[in-house]
C-alpha positions in Angstrom: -62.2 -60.8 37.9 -64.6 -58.7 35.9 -64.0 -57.8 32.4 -64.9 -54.2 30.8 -64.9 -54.3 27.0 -65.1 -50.7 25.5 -66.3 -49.9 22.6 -66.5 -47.0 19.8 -69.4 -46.4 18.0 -68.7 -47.8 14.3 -68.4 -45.5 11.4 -70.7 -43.0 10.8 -72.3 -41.5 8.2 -71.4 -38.3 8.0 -72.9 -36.9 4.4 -76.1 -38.1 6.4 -77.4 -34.1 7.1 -78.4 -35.5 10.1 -80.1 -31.9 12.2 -78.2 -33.4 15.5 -75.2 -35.0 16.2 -77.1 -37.1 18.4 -79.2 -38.8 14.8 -75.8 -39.5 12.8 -76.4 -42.5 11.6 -73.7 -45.5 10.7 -72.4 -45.6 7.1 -72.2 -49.3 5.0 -68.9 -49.8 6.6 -69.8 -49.3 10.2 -72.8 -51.3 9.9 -70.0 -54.3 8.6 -67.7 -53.1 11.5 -70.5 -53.6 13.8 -71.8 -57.2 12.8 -68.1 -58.3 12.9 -67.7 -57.3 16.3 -70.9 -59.2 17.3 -69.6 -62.2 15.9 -66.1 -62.0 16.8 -67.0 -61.5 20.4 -69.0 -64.7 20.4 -66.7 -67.0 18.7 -64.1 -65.8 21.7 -66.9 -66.5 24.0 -66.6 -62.8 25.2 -70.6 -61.8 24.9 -71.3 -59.1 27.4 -73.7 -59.7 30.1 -74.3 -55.9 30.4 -74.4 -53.8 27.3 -74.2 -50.1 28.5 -74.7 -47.2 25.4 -74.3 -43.9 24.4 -78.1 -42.7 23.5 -76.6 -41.5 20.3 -78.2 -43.4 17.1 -74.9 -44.1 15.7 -74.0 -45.6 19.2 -76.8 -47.7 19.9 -77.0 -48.8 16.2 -73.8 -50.4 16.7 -75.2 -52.2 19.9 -78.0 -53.5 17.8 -75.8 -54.7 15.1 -73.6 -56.4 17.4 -76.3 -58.0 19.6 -77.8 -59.2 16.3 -74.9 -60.4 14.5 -73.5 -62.0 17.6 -76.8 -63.5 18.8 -75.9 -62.1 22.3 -78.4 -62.5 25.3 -77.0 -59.6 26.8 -79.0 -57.0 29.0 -78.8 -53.6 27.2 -79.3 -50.0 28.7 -78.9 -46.5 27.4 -76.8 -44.3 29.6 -77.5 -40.8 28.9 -74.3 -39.6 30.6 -72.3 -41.6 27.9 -72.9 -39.0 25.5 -70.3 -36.4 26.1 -68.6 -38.0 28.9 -65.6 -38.4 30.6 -63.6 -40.6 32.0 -64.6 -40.0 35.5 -68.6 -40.0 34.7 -68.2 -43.5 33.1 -66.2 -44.7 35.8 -68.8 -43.6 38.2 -71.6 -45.1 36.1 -69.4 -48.2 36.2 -69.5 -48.1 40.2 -72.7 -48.5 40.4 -72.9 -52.2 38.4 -74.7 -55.5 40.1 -74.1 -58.9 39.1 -72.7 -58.5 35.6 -69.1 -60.3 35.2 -68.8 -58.5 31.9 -69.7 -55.5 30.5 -69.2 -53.4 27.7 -69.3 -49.6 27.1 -70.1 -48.2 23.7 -69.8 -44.6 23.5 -67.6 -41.9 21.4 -64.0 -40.2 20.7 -62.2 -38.9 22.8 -63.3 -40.4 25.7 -63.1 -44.0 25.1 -59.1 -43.8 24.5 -59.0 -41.6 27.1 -61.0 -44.2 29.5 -58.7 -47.1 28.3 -56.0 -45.1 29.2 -56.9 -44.1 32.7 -58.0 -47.2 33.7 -54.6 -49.1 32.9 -52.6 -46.6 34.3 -52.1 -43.9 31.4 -50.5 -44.6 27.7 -50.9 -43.6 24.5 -54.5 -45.4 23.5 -56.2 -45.0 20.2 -59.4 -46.5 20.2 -60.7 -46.3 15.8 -64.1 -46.5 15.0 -65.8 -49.9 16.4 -62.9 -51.1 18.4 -62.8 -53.4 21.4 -60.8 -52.7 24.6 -60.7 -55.6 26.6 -59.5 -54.7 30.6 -59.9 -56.8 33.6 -61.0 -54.9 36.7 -61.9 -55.6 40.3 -65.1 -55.6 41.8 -67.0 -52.6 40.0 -67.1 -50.4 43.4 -63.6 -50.3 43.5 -63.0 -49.3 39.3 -60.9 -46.1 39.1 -57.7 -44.7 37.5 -54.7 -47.5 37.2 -56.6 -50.6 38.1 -56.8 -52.5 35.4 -55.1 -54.5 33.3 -55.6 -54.6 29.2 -56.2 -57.8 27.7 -56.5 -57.3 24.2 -57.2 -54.5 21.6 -59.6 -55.3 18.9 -59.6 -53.5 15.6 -62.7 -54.5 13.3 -61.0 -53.5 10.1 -58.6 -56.8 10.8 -61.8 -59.0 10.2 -63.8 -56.8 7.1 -60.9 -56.2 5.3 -59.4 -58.6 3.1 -59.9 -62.3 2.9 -60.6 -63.2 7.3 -63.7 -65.2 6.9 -66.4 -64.8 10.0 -68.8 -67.3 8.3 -66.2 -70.5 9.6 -67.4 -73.2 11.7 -69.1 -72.5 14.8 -67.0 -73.2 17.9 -68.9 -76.0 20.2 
């Protein structure tokens, strides 16, 4: 079956003065966040084939982090209508996937707990800066409300705080 990962945008920078929401930049920590997740993701063999992103800076900065830290080959395309969406427009983008067995979603608050939520049949989600929802789906013209099932949860801050060490030996 097909997996969706989704994904918050790491921490941003919000002392930044950025003139648009839209140019928010990541802070130090979210730029960590971000390269964790890349590597995390391809230690567990989980690498995305598609990469679908919020146009926001702070969005697609965590994409590029990721793909870079993780050394993923994945395809990656900004989605315009991830910016503000909701539930239902990313489930519609979703729809319209080809040949991708996995693909992750990297977009904002509230709408990526809310999307987690929806798609496993409802729940209390909460979805912190540069977590990783993992939900298996079926074919992606048939995604919609209740039918997936979650996998895992992924919270970055489990892997940059403290003493986990990424830099261990590479899996064959």
């Amino acid at each position: 079956m097909p997996e969706l990962l989704v994904m918050r945008h790491a921490k941003s920078d919000w002392r930044a003065n950025a003139q648009d929401d839209r140019l928010r930049p990541l802070n130090t920590r979210g730029v960590q966040a971000a390269q964790a997740v890349g590597q995390i993701l391809r230690l567990a063999r989980r690498i995305p084939d598609l990469v679908l992103t919020s146009p926001a800076v702070r969005a697609a900065t965590t994409v590029d982090m990721a793909v870079e830290a993780g050394e993923w080959g994945s395809l990656v395309e900004t989605a315009d209508i991830l910016y503000g969406a909701s539930p239902g427009h990313v489930i519609d983008l979703l729809r319209g996937v080809e040949e991708a067995e996995r693909v992750a979603v990297v977009g904002h608050e509230p709408t990526s707990s809310a999307l987690v939520s929806v798609l496993v049949g409802g729940g209390a989600v909460r979805m912190p800066t540069a977590a990783v929802a993992s939900i298996e789906v079926p074919v992606w013209p048939g995604i919609g409300p209740g039918c997936g099932r979650l996998n895992w949860l992924l919270i970055p801050r489990l892997f940059t705080d403290g003493d986990f060490d990424l830099s261990g030996p590479e899996l064959p």
